[in-house]
C-alpha positions as CSV (number, residue, x, y, z in Angstrom):
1,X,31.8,98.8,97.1
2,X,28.9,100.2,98.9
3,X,27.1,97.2,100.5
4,X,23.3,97.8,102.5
5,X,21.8,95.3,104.8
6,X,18.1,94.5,105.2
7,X,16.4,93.6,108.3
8,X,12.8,93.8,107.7
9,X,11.1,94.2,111.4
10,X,7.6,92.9,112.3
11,X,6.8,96.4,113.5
12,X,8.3,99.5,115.3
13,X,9.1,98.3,119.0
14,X,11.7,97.8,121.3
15,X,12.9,94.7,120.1
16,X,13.2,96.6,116.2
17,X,16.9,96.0,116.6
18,X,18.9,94.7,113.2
19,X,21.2,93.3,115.2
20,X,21.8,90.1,113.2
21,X,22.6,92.9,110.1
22,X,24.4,95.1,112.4
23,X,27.0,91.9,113.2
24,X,27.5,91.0,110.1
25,X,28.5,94.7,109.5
26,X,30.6,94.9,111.9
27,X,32.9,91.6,111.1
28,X,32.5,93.3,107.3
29,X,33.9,97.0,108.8
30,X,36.7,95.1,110.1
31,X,37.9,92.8,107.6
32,X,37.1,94.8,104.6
33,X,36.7,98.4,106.0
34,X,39.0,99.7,103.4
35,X,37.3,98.7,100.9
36,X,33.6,98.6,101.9
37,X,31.2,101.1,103.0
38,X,28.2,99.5,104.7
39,X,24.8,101.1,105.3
40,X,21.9,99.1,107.6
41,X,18.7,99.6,106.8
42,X,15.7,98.6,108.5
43,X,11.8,98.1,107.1
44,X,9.0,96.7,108.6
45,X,6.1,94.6,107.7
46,X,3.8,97.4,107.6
47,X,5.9,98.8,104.6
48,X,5.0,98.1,100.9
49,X,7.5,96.0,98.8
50,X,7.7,99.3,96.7
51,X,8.7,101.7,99.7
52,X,11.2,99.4,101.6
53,X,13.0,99.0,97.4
54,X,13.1,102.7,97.0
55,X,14.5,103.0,100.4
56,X,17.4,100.5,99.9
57,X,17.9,102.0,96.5
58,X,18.3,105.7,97.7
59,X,20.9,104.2,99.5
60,X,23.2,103.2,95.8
61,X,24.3,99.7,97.0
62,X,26.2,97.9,94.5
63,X,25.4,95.0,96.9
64,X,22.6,94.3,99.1
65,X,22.0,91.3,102.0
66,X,18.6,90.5,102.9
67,X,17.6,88.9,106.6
68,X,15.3,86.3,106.1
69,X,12.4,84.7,108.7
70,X,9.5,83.3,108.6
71,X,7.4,86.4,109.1
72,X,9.3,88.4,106.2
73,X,10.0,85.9,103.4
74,X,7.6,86.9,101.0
75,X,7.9,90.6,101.6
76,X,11.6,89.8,101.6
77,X,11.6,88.1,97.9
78,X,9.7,90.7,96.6
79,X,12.2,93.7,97.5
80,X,14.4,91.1,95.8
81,X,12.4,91.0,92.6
82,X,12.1,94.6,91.8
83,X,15.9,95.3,93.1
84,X,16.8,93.3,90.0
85,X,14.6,95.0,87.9
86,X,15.2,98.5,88.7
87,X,19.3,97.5,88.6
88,X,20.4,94.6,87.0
89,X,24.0,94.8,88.2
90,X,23.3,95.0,91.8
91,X,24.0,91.8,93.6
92,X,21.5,90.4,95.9
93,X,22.1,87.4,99.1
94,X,20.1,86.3,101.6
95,X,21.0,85.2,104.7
96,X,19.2,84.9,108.0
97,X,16.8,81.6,110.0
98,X,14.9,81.3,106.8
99,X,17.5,80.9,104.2
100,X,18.9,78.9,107.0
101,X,16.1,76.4,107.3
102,X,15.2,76.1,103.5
103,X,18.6,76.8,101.5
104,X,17.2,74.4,98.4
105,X,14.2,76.7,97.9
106,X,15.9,79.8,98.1
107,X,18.9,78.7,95.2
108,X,16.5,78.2,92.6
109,X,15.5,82.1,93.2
110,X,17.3,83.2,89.8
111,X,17.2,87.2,91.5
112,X,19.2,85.9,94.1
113,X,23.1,85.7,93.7
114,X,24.0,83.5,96.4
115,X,22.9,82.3,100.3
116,X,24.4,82.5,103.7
117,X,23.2,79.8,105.4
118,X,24.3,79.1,109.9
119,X,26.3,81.8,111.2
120,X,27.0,84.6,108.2
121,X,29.9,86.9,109.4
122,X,33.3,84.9,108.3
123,X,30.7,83.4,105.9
124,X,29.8,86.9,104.4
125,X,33.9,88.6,104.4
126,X,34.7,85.6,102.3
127,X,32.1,86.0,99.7
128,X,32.5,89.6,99.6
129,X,36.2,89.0,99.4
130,X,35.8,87.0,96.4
131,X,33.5,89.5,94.9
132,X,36.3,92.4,95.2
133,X,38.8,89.9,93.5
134,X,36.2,89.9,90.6
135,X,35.8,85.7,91.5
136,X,32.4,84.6,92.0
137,X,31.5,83.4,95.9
138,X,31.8,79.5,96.5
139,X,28.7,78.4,96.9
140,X,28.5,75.3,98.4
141,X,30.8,77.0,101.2
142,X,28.4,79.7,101.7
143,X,25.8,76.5,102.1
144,X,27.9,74.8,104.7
145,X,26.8,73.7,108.3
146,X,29.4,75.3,110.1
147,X,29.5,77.4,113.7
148,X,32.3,79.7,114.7
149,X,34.1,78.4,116.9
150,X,35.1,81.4,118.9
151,X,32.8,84.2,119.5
152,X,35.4,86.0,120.8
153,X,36.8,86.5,117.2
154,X,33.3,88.6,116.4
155,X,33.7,92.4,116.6
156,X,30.5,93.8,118.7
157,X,28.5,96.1,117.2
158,X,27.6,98.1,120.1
159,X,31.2,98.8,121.3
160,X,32.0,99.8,118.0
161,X,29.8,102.0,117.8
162,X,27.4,100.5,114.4
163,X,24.5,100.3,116.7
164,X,23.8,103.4,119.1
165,X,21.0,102.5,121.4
166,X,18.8,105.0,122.9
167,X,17.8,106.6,126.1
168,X,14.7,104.7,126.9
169,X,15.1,102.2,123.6
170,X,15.7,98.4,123.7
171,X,18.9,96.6,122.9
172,X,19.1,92.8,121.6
173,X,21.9,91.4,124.2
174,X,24.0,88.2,122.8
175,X,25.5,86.0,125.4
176,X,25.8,82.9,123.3
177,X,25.1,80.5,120.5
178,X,24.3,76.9,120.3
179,X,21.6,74.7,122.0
180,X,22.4,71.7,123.9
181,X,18.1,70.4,123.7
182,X,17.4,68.9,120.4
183,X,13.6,69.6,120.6
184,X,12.1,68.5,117.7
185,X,9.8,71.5,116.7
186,X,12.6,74.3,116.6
187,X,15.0,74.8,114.4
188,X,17.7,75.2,116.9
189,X,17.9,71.3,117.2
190,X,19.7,71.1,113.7
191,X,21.9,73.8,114.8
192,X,25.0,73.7,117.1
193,X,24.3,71.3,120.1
194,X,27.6,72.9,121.7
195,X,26.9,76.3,123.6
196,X,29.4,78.9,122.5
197,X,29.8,82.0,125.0
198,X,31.0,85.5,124.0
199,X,33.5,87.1,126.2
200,X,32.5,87.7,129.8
201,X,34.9,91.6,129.4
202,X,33.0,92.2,126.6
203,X,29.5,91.0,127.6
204,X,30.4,93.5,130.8
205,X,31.5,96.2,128.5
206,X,28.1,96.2,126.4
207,X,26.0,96.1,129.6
208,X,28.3,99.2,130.7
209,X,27.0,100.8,127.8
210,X,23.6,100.2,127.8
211,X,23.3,101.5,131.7
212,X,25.4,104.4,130.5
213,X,23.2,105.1,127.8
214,X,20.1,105.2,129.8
215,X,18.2,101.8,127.7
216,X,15.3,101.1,129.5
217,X,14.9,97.2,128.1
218,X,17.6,94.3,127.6
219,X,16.3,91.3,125.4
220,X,19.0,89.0,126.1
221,X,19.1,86.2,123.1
222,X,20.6,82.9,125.2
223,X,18.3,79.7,123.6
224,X,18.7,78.8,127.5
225,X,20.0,81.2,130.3
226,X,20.4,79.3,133.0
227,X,22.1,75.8,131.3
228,X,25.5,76.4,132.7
229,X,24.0,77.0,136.2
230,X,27.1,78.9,137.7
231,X,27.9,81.0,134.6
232,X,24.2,82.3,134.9
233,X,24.7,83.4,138.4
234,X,27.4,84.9,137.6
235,X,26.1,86.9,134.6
236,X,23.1,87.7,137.0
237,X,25.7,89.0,139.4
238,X,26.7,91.6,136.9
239,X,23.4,92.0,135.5
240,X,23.0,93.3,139.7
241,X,26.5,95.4,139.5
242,X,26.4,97.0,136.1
243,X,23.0,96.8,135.2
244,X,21.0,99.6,137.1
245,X,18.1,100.4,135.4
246,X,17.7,98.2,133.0
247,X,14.9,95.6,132.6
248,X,15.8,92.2,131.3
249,X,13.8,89.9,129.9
250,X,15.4,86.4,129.7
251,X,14.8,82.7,128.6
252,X,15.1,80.1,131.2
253,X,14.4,76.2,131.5
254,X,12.5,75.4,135.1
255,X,14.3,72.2,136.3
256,X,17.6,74.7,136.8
257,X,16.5,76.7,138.6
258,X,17.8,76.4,142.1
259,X,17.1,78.7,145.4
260,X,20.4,81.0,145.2
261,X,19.7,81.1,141.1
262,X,15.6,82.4,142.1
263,X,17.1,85.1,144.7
264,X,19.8,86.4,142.1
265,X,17.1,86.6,139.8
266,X,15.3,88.6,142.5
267,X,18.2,90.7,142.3
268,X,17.8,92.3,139.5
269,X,14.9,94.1,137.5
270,X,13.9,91.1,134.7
271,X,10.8,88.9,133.5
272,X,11.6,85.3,132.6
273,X,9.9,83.0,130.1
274,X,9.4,79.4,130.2
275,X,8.5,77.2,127.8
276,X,5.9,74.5,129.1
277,X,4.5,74.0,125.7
278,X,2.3,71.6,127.1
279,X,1.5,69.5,130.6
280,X,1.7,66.2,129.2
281,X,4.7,64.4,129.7
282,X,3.8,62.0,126.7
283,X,3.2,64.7,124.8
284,X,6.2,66.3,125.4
285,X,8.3,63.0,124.7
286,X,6.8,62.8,121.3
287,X,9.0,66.1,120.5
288,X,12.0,65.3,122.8
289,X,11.2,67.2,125.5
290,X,11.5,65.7,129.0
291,X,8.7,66.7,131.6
292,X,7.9,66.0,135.2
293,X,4.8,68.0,136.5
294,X,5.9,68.2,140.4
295,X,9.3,68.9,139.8
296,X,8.1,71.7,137.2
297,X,5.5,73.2,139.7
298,X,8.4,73.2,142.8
299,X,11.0,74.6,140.4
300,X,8.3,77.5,139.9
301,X,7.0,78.3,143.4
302,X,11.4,79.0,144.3
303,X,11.0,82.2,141.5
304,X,7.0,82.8,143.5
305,X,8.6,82.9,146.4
306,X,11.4,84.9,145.3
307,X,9.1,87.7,144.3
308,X,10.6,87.3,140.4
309,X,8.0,87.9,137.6
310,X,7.7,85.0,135.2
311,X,5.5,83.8,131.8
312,X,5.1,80.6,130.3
313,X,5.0,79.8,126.8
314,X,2.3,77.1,125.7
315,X,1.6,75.3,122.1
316,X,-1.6,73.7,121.2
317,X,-1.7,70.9,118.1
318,X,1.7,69.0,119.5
319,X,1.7,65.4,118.0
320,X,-0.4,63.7,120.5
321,X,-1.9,66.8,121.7
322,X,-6.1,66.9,122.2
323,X,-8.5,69.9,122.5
324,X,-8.9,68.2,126.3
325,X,-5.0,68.2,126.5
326,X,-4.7,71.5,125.6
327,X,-7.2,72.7,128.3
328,X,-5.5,70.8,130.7
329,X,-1.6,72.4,129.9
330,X,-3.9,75.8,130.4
331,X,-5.3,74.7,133.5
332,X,-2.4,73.5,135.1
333,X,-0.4,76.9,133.7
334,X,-2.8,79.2,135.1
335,X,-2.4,77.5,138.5
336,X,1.0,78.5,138.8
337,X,0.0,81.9,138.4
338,X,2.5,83.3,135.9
339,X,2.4,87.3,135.2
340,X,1.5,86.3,131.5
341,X,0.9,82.8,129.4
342,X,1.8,83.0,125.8
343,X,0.2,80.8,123.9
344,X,0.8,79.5,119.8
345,X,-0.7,77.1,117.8
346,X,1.8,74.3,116.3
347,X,4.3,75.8,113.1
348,X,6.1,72.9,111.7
349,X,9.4,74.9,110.8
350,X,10.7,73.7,107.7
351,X,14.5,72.4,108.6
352,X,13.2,71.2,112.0
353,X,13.0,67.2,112.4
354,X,9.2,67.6,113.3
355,X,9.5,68.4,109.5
356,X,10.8,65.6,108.6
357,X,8.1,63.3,110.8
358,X,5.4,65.4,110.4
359,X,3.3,63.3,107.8
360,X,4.2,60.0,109.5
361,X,2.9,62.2,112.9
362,X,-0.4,62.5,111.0
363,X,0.1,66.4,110.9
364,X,-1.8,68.6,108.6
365,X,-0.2,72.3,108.5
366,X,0.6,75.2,105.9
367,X,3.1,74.5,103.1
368,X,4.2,78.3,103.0
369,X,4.9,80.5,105.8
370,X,4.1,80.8,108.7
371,X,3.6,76.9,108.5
372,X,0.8,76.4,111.4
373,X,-0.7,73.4,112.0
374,X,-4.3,73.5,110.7
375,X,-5.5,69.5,112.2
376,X,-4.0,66.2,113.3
377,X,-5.2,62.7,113.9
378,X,-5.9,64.0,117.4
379,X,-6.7,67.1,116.7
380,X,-9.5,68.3,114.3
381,X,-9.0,71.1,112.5
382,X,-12.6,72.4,114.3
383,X,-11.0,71.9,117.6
384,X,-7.9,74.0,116.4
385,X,-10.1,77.0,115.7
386,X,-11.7,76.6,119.3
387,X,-8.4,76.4,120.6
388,X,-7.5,79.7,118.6
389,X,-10.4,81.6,120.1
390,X,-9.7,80.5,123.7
391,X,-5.9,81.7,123.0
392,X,-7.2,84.9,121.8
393,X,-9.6,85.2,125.1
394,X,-6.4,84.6,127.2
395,X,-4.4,86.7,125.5
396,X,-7.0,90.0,125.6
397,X,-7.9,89.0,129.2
398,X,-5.3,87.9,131.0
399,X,-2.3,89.0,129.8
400,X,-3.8,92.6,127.9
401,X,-6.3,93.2,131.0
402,X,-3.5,92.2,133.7
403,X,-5.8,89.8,135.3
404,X,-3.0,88.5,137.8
405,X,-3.9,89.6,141.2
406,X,-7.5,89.1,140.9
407,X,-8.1,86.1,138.5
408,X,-8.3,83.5,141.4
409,X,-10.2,85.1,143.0
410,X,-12.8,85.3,140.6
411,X,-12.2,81.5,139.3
412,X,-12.4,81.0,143.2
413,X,-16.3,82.5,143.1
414,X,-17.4,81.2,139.9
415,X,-16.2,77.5,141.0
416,X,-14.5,77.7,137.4
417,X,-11.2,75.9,136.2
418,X,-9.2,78.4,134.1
419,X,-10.1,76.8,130.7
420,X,-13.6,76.3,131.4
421,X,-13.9,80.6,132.3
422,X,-11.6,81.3,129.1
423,X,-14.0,78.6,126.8
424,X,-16.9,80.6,128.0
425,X,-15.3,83.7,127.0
426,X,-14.5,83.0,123.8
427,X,-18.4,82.5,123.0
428,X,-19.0,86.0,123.1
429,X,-15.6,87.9,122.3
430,X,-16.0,90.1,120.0
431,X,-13.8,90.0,116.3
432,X,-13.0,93.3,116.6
433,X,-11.0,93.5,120.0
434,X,-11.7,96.9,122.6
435,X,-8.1,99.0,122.9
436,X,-9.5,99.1,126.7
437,X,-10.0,95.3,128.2
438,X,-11.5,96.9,131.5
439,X,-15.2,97.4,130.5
440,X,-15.0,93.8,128.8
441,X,-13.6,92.2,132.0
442,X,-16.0,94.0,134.2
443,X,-19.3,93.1,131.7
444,X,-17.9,89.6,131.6
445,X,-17.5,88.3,134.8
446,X,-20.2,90.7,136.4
447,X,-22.6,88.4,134.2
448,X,-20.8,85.0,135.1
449,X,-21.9,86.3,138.8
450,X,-25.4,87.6,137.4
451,X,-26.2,84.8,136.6
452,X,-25.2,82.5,139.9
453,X,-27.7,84.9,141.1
454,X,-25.0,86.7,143.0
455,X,-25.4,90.5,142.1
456,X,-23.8,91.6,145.0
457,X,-20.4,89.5,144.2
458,X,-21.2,91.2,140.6
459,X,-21.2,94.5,141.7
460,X,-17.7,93.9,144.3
461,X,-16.0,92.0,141.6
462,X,-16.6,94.8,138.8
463,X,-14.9,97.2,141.8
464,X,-11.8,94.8,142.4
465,X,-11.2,94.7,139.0
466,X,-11.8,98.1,138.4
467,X,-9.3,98.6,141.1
468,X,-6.4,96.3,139.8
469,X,-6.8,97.3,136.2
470,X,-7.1,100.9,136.6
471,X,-5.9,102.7,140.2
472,X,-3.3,100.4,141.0
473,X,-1.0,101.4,137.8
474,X,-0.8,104.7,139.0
475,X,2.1,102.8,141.5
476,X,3.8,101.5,138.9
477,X,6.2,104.6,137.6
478,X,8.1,107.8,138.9
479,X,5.6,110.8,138.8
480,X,7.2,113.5,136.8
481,X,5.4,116.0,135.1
482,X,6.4,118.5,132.6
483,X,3.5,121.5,133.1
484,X,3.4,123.0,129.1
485,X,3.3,127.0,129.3
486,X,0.3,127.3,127.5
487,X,-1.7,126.0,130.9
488,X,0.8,127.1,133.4
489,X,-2.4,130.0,134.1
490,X,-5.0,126.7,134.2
491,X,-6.1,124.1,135.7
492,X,-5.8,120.7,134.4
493,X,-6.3,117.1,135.5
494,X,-2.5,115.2,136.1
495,X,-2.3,112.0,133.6
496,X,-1.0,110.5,136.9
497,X,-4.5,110.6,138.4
498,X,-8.1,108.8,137.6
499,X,-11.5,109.5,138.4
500,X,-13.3,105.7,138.7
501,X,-16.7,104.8,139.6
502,X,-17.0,102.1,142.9
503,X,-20.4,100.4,143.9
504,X,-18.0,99.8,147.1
505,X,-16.1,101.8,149.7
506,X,-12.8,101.0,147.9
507,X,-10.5,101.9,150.7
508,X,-12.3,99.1,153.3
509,X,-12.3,96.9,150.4
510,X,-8.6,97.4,150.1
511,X,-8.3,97.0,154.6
512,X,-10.2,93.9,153.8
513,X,-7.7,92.0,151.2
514,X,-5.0,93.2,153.7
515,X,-6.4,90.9,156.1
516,X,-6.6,87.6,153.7
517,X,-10.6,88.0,153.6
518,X,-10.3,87.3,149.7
519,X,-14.0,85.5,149.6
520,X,-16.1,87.6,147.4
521,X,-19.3,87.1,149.1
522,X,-17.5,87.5,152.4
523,X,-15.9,90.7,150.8
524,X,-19.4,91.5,149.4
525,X,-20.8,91.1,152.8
526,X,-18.3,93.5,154.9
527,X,-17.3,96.0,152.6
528,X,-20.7,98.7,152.3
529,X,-22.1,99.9,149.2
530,X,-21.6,103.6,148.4
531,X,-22.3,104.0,144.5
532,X,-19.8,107.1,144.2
533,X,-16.8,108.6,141.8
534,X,-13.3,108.3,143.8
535,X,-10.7,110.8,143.1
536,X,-7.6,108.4,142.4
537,X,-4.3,110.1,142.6
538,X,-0.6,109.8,143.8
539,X,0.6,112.0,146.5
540,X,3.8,112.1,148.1
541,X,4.2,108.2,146.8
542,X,1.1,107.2,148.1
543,X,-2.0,106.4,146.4
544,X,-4.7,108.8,147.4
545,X,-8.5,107.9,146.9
546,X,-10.9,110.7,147.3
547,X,-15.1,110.3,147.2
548,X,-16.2,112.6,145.0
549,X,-19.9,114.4,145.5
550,X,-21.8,115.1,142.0
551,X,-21.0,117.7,141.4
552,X,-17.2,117.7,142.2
553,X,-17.1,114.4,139.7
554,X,-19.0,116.2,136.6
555,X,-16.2,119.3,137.7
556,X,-13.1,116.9,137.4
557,X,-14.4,115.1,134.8
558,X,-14.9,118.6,132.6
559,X,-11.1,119.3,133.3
560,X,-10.2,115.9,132.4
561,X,-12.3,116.2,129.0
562,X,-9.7,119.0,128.3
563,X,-6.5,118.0,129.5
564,X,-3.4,119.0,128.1
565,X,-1.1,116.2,126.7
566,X,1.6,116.2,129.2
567,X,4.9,114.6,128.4
């Protein structure tokens, strides 16, 4: 039997890894590796229904498994659809959150031969056993509630070789399974409340791999890293030993974290993600969730302190959230300074109890994916869309334009709360987003400035951001730089360099921050105006910035009009 699993992708990125598919493969290979030949095969959003069927069909499956989510469900039904018409015999299943969280939908679908609901892999060798037997797969077993016990009894994909990562690729890194927080908007509270860990020799061996293989980013899937406190430190431990190299990117909940737990997480090369979801504690008991604001804040400043980056996750149209609310969870996020602030309007996830309550709760949201909240009794669906756009003005400024270091400092000298600059904002983004923030960011605040009747803060500000957002990336990486042969004769402007314009010595501006004067008018004061082109560039590890005359500006600029690409 040749048997092809789906995973349809949002897009092409680093987390594009079927590694959902890629398990159930492997428990498959080893059960039924005889017998079976299994092929994964990954589409994307972007793909038509037509493209990702003649892609699965080129592939002559006799049976095919399709991942389901929220994002991909229709797309996902579709491929379904003309699978069956283009060959009747082949048999179809879906498995995957979606087919997890609404089972009774996806039965009636009469191009669909059966479901994997929960955890597929034992779920999938028995129904695929049955099949070979010529028996037809039990049903209401493949529709059962039930969690492997064991992870250790799962074959890994990586360490047996199904999924290859690449040098400079992503991996999807699975340390467990379960959720002990039964929060009422996701769909992990009907799952398993006990947390199931895989191996710790063969969560080392993967991470062994990875290093060896030169990944550049681990998205470790944990519902909630740091839960068993010393089996985190631990794993962070190893994370320091084995994992050289490697950036990880992990989900934590704040009132763990402790001050060895903050350092260890210093220890390594990672980004962290909290989910706030909101800053009122009522609010957050109307969904389960249990908050205290100081504790939250103190819990915080350990990983500030630290020197670890870390991102909050935010969601306005709660039950009992407000537009007010809302701007106060922002205000009170954006305080803490976080390296970026994700922030989603309410999806009532079909499965979830929030389902179940949510016309009791006085919640208005889409019947069909992706199931956002569109207005609630507190809520209007007119304050939603405001709340969209200020999202959308975060999003593009702060976390798009890396606002971090400067964005207090500008709040600081507009006399502006966070929510009130970002409300603002919204008024006059544009539909159509710039690629660039910069130009937007400078325009923008130079005018909040303009029109305080500050044009000397204007003109400083526009230079610190210009500063920040453009000169101060050039830090960031190694410089290496293939020259092609083609210019090896020429003259050409390194990618590693930027010529940008200051109303401001830069370099005094720069002495200035170093000695905590971080007033804008003082800054605007001290720091003289010069109105010239710098010549930004790294030498020797060290950022270089050159005044430019005229004409050596319109010279360097030509060259950079005509650079090469260089890899």
């Amino acid at each position: 039997m040749n048997l092809a699993l789906v995973a349809i992708h949002i897009d092409h990125s680093l987390r594009s890894v079927p590694l959902g598919t890629a398990m159930l493969a492997a428990s498959v290979e080893r059960a039924l590796g005889k017998q079976i030949a299994t092929t994964l095969i990954n589409c994307t959003l972007q793909q038509s229904a037509r493209d990702c069927t003649e892609q699965i069909i080129s592939r002559h499956p006799d049976a095919v498994g399709l991942s389901m989510t929220v994002w991909n469900r229709d797309l996902a039904l579709d491929i379904a659809q003309r699978l069956k018409a283009s060959c009747p015999g082949i048999i179809l299943f879906a498995g995957g959150p979606e087919a997890t969280a609404t089972p009774e939908s996806l039965v009636q679908i009469k191009d669909l031969d059966f479901i994997l609901t929960g955890e597929g892999e034992q779920k999938l060798v028995s129904a695929l056993g049955d099949l070979l037997r010529g028996q037809t797969p039990n049903a209401s077993a493949l529709l059962a509630a039930e969690s492997i016990a064991d992870l250790g009894d799962l074959p890994s994909p990586y360490l047996t070789g199904l999924l290859r990562p690449t040098r400079g690729g992503g991996v999807l890194w699975e340390l467990s399974r379960g959720c002990p927080y039964r929060c009422d908007f996701c769909f992990e509270s009907r799952g398993s409340a006990m947390v199931r860990r895989f191996p710790l020799q063969r969560v080392r061996a993967e991470l062994l791999l990875f290093a060896t293989l030169g990944v550049s980013e681990v998205f470790v899937l944990d519902p909630t890293f740091n839960y068993h406190k010393e089996t985190a430190k631990e794993l962070l431990r190893i994370m320091a030993e084995d994992g050289c190299g490697l950036h990880f990117s992990l989900e934590i909940r704040a009132e763990l974290i402790d001050q060895e737990l903050a350092e260890l997480f210093a220890s390594i090369d990672c980004s962290l993600q909290i989910g706030l979801q909101s800053a009122d504690a009522a609010v957050l008991r109307s969904i389960n969730r249990d908050f205290d604001q100081e504790e939250f804040t103190d819990k915080v400043l350990l990983l500030h302190q630290a020197g670890v980056s870390y991102g909050f996750d935010l969601i306005f149209g709660l039950p009992g959230d407000s537009l007010a609310g809302f701007l106060a969870s922002l205000d009170f996020a954006l305080s803490l300074i976080p390296n970026h602030l994700d922030i989603f309007p309410l999806a009532v996830l079909p499965g979830t109890r929030l389902a179940d309550t949510a016309m009791k709760l006085g919640l208005e949201y889409q019947p069909q994916a992706p199931y956002r909240v569109q207005s609630s009794t507190s809520f209007s669906a007119a304050e939603m869309s405001q709340a969209t756009r200020i999202e959308a003005a975060c999003d593009f400024f702060y976390n798009r334009g890396r606002a971090v270091p400067w964005f207090a400092m500008m709040l600081n000298g507009l006399e502006l709360p966070p929510s009130e600059f970002f409300s603002r904002l919204a008024e006059v983004l544009p539909e159509t987003l710039p690629d660039d923030p910069l130009p937007l960011q400078q325009c923008f605040v130079s005018d909040q400035f303009t029109q305080r009747r500050q044009p000397e803060v204007a003109a400083l500000a526009a230079d610190l951001i210009a500063y920040f957002s453009a000169v101060e990336p050039l830090l960031e990486g190694p410089v290496v730089e293939t020259i092609p042969d083609s210019t090896a004769d020429e003259l050409y402007l390194s990618p590693h360099s930027r010529i940008v314009p200051f109303s401001h010595d830069p370099q005094l501006l720069l002495q200035h921050l170093a000695d905590d004067i971080i007033d804008l008018e003082e800054l605007a004061f001290f720091v003289p105006r010069v109105d010239s082109d710098y010549f930004c560039y790294i030498f020797q590890d060290t950022l270089q910035l050159y005044p430019l005359n005229p004409a050596q500006s319109a010279y360097l600029r030509s060259l950079a009009s005509s650079t090469p690409t260089v890899p």
